[in-house]
Residue, then its C-alpha position, 0 to 999 in steps of 0.5 A: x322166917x327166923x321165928x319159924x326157923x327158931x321152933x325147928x331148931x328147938x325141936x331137932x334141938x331137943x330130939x337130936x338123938x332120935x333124929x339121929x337114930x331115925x336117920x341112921x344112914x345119914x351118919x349124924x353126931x348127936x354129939x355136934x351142935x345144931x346149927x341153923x340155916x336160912x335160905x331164900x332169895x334175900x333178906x331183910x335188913x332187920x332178919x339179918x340185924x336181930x340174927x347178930x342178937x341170938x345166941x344159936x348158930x344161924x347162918x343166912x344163904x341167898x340165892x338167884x333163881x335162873x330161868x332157861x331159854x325153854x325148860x317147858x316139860x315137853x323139852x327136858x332131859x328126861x321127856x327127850x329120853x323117854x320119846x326116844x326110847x319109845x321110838x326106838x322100841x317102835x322101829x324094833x316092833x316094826x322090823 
């Protein structure tokens, strides 16, 4: 993860003023320093050892994943919404 880490943060690195002209919108100063993150669940001992030893600016983000009560994709939000609005528009074609 950190040598692959390192490739992408060479090549913004060394394209960070078409990186910034591509994504005009997002507003980005090719004049800041580029900035590694890692993100995953955890990390090794050494990862964070050999990460005190480079000289870019990494920084480590863990997190926790958490599982809800029921989250098949019959009970979302959105499938909620949609049986809804079809049965809705059912009764209007019955009336």
């Amino acid at each position: 993860m950190l040598l692959q880490g390192l490739d992408y943060y060479d090549y913004v690195s060394s394209h960070v003023k078409a990186i910034a002209r591509l994504y005009g919108k997002f507003s980005i100063d090719p004049t800041q320093s580029v900035r590694l993150f890692l993100i995953a669940p955890s990390f090794s001992q050494s990862l964070i050892t050999r990460c005190k030893w480079i000289d870019v600016p990494i920084t480590l983000f863990t997190y926790k994943c958490i599982k809800l009560e029921d989250c098949s994709p019959e009970n979302s939000r959105r499938t909620q919404a949609a049986k809804l609005l079809n049965s809705q528009e059912s009764d209007h074609e019955k009336a």
